[in-house]
BAFI-3210 file (N, C-alpha, C; in Angstrom, 3 decimals, decimal comma, padded with zeros to 6 digits):
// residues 159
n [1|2|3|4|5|6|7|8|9|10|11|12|13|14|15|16|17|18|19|20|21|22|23|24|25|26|27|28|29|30|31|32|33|34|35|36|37|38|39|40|41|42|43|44|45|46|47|48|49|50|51|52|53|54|55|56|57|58|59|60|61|62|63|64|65|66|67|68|69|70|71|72|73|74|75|76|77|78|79|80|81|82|83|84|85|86|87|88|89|90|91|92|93|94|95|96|97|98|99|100|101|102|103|104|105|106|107|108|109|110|111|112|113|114|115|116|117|118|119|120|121|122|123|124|125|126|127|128|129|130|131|132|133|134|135|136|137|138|139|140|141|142|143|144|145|146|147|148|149|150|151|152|153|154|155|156|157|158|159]
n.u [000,826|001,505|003,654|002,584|001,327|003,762|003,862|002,470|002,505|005,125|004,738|002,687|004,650|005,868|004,709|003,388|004,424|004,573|004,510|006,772|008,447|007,835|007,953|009,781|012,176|013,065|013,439|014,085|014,739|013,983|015,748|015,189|016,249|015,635|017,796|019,715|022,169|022,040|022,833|021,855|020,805|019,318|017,276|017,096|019,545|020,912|022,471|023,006|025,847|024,729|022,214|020,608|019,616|019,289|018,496|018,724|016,710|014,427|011,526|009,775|010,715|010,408|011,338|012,817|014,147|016,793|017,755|020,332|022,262|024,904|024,233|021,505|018,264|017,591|015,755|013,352|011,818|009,463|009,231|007,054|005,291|003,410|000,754|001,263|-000,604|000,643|001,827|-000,533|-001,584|000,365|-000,318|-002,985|-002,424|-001,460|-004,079|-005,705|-003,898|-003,904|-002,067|-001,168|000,746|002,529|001,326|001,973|004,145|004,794|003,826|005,535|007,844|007,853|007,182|004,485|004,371|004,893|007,265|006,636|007,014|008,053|009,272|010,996|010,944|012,028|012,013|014,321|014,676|016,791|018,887|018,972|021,265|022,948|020,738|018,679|019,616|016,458|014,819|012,646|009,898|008,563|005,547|004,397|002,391|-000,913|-002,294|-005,637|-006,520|-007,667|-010,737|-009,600|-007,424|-007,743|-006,408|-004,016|-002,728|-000,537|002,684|004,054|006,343|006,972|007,291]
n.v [-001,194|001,345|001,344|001,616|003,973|005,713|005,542|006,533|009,158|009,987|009,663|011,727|014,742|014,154|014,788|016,648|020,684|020,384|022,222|023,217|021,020|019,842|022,075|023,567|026,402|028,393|029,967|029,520|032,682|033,823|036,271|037,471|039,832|041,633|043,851|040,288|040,052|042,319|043,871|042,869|043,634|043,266|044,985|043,517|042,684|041,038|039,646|039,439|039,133|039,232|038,836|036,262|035,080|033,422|033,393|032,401|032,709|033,723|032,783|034,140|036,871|040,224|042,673|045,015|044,782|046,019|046,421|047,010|048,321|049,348|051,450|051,599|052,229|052,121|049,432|048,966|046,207|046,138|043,522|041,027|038,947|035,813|034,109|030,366|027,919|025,599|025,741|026,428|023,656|022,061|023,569|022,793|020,079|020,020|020,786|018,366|016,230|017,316|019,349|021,821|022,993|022,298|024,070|026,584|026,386|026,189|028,918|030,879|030,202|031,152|028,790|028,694|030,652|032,207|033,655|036,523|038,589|035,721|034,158|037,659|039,583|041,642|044,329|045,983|049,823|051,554|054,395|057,418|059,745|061,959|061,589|061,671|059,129|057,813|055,887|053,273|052,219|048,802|047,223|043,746|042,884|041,048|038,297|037,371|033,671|032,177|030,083|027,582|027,759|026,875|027,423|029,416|031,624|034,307|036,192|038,825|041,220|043,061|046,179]
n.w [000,000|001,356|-000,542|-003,137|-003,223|-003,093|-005,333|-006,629|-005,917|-006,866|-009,350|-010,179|-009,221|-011,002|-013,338|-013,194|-013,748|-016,884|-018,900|-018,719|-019,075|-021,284|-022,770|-022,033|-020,922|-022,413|-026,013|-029,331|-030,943|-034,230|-036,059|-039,282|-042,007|-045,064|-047,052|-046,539|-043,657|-042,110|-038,488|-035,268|-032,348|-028,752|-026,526|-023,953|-023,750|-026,079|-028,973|-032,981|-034,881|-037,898|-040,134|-041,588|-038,140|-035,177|-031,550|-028,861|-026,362|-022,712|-022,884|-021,707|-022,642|-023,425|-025,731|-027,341|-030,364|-032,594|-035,657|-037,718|-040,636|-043,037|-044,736|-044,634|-043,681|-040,081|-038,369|-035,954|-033,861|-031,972|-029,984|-028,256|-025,576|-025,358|-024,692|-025,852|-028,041|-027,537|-024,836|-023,317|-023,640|-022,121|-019,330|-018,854|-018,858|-016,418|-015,051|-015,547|-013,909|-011,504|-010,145|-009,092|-008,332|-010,178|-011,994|-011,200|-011,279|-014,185|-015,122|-013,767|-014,602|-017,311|-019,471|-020,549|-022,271|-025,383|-027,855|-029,681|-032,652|-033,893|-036,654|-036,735|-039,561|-041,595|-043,880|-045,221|-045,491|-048,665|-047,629|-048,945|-050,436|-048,034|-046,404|-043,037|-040,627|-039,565|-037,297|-038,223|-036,151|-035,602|-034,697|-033,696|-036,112|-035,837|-037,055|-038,252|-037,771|-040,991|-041,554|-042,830|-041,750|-038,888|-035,493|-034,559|-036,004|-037,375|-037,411|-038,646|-039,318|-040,929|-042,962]
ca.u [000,000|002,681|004,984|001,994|001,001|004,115|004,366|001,485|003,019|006,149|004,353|002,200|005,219|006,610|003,811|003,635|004,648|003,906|004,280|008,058|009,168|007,929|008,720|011,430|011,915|013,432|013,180|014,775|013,832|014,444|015,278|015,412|015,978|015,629|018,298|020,217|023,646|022,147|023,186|020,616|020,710|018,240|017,408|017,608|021,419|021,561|022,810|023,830|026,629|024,541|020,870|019,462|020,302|018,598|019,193|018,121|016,196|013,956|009,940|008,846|011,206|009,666|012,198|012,991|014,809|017,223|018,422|021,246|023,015|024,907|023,694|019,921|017,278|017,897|014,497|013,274|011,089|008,589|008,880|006,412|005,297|001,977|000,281|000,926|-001,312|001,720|002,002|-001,978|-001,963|001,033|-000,882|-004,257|-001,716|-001,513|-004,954|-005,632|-003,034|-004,542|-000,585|-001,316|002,310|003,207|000,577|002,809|006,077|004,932|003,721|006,573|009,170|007,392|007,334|003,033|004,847|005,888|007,762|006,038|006,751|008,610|010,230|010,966|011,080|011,895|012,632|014,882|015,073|018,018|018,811|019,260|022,679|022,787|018,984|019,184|018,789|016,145|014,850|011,523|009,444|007,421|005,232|003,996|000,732|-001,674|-003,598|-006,595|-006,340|-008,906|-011,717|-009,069|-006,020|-007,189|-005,886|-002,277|-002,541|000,906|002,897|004,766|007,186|007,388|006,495]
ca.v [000,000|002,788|001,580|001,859|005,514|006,840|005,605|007,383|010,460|010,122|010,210|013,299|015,032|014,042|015,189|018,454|021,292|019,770|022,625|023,310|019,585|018,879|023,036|024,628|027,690|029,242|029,462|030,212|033,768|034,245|037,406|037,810|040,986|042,186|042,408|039,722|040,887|043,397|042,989|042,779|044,019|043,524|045,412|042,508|041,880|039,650|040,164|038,661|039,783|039,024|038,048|035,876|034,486|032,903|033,639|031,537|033,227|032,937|032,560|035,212|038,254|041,373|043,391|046,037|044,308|047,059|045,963|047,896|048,094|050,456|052,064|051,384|052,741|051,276|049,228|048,535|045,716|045,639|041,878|040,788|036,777|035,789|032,433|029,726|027,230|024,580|026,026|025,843|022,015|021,989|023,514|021,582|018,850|020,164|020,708|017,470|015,782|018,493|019,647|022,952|023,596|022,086|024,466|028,001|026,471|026,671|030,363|031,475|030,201|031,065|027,922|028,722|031,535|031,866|035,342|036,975|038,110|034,876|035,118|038,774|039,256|043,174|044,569|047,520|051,041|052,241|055,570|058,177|060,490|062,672|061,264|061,358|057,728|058,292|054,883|052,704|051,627|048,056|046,294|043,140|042,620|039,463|037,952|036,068|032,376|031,700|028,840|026,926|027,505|026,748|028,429|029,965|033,255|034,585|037,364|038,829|042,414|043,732|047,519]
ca.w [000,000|000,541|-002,651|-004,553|-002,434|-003,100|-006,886|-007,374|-005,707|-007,647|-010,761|-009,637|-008,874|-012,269|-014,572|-012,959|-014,551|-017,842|-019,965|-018,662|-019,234|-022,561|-023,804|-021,706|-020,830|-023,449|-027,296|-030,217|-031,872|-035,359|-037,292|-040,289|-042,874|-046,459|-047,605|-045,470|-043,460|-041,001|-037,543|-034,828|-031,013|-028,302|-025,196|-023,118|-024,061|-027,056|-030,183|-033,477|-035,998|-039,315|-040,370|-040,678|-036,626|-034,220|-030,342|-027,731|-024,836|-022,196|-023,467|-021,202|-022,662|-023,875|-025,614|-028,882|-031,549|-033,119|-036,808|-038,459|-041,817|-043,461|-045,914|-044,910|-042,337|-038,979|-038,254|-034,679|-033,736|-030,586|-029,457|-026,639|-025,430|-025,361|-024,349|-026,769|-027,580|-026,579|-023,044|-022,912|-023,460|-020,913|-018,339|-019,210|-018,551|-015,156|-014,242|-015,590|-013,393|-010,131|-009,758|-008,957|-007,505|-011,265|-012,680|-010,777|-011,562|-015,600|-015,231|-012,837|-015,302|-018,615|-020,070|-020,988|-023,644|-027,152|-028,427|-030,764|-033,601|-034,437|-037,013|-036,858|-040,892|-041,731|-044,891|-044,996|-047,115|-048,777|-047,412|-049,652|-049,706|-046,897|-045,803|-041,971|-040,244|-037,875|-036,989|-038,565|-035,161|-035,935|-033,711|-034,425|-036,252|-035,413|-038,520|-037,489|-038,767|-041,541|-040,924|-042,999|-040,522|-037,946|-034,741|-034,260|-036,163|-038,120|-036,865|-039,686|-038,817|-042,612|-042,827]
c.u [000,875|003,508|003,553|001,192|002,353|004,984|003,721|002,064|004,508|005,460|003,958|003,029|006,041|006,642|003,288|004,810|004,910|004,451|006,166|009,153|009,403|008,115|010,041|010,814|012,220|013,151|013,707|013,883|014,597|014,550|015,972|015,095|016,109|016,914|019,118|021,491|023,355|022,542|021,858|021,081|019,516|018,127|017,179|018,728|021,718|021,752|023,212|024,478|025,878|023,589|021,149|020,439|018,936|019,496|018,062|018,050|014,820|012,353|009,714|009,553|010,092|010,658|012,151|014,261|015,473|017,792|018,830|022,012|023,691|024,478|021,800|019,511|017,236|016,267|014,719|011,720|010,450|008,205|007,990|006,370|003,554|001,836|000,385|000,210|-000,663|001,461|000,416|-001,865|-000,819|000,347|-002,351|-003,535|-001,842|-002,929|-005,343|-005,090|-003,427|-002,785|-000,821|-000,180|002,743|002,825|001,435|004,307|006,055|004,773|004,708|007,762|008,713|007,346|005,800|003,469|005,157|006,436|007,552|006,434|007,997|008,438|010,425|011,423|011,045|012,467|013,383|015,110|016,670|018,155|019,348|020,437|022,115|021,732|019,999|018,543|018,480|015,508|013,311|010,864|008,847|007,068|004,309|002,320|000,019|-002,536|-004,000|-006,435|-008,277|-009,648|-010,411|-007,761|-006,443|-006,520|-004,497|-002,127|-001,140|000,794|003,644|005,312|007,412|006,345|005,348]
c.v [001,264|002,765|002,003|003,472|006,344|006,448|006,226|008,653|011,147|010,492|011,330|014,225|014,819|014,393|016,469|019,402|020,727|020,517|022,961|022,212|019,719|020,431|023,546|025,654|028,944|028,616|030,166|031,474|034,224|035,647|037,161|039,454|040,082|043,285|041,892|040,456|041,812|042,621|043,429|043,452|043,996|044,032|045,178|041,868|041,188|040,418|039,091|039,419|040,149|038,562|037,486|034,941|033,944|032,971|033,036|032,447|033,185|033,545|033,738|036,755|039,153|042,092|044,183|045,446|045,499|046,188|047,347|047,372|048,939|050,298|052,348|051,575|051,851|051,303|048,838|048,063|045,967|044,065|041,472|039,060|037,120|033,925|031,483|028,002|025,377|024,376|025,501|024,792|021,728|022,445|022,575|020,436|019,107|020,339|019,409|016,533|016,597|018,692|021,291|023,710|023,760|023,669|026,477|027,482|026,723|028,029|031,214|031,452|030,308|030,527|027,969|029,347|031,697|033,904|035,074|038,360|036,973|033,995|036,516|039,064|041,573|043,289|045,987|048,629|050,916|053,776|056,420|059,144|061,580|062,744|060,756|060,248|057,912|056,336|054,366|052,131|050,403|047,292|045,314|043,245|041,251|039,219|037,056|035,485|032,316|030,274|027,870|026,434|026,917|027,934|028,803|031,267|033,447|036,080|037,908|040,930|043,162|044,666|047,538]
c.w [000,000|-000,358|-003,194|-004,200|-002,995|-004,595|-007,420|-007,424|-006,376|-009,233|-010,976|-010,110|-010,510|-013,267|-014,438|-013,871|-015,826|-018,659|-020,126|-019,203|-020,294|-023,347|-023,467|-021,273|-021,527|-025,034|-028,127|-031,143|-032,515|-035,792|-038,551|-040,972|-044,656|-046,780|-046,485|-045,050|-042,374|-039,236|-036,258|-033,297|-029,850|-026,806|-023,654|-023,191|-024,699|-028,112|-031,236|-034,540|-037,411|-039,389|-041,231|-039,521|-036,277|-032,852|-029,658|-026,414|-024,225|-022,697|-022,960|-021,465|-023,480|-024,494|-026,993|-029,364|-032,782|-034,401|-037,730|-039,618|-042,530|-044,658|-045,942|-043,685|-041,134|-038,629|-036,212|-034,433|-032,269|-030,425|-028,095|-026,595|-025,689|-025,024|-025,384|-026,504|-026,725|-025,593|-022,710|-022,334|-022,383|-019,467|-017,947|-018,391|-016,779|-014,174|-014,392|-014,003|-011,774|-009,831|-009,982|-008,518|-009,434|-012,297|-012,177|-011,482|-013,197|-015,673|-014,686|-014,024|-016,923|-020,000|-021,070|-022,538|-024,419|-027,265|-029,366|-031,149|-033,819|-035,691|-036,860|-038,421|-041,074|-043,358|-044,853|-045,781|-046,765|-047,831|-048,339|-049,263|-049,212|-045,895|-044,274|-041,313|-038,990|-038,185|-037,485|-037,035|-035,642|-034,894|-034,712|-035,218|-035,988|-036,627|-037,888|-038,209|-039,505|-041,052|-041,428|-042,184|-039,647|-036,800|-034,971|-034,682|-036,787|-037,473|-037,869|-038,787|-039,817|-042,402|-044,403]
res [x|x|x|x|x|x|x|x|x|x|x|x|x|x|x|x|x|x|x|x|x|x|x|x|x|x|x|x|x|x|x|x|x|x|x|x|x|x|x|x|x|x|x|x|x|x|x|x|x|x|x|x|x|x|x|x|x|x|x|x|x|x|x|x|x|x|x|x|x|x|x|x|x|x|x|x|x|x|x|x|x|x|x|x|x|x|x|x|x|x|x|x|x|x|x|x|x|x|x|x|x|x|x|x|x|x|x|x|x|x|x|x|x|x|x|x|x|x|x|x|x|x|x|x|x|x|x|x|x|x|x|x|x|x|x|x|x|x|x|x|x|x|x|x|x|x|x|x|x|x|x|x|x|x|x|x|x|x|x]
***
């Protein structure tokens, strides 16, 4: 009776946080430009030399995505998170399972989250001679999924 009490409670304890296990806590966020080569900066401390990159960080950042090039208008993305439907079925997993400890430790460590816009996809002007480079702002846009999609929605960053 207690092996099989505390195999149960091992499992419990196992299948909690659900959405952290089977996503993580971090994720890779793409940018990409038009044309490729710019270099990227973000105001949570990452960076990469050359698009198109990918930088690994944690689900729940929020941050402005600076992309530079010479010769062409320095763009700047607004990146936020948002619930994805992943994390959902990870927490589901947890009410399911009644792991309500499991069900804080996915929201605490923002394993529920996706960063959006992923990809970050920009296209960039030339700048014209002596044109002064003041900076493009973009935040993402959300396209509702047609009856045919299905849920998920596309985030696309192109002005």
């Amino acid at each position: 009776m207690i092996i099989r009490l505390s195999a149960i409670l091992c499992l419990a304890l196992m299948l909690s946080a659900c959405a952290t296990v089977t996503r993580g806590t971090r994720e890779a966020w793409t940018a990409e430009s038009e044309p490729s080569g710019a270099r990227v900066e973000t105001s949570n401390g990452f960076q990469c030399p050359s698009t198109p990159c990918a930088i690994r960080m944690p689900r729940r950042s929020s941050f402005v995505a600076t992309f530079t090039k010479d010769g062409y208008r320095t763009v700047q993305v607004n990146v936020t998170n948002q619930v994805a439907s992943g994390g959902a079925l990870g927490m589901a997993g947890n009410v399911l399972v009644g792991g309500i400890i499991g069900a804080g430790v996915d929201v605490a460590s923002g394993a529920t989250l996706e960063i959006v816009p992923n990809p970050a996809h920009v296209v960039m002007e030339p700048l014209e001679e002596g044109e002064e480079n003041v900076p493009v702002v973009i935040a993402p846009v959300v396209r509702e999924p047609t009856a045919d999609e299905g849920e998920g929605g596309e985030y696309d960053a192109t002005s």
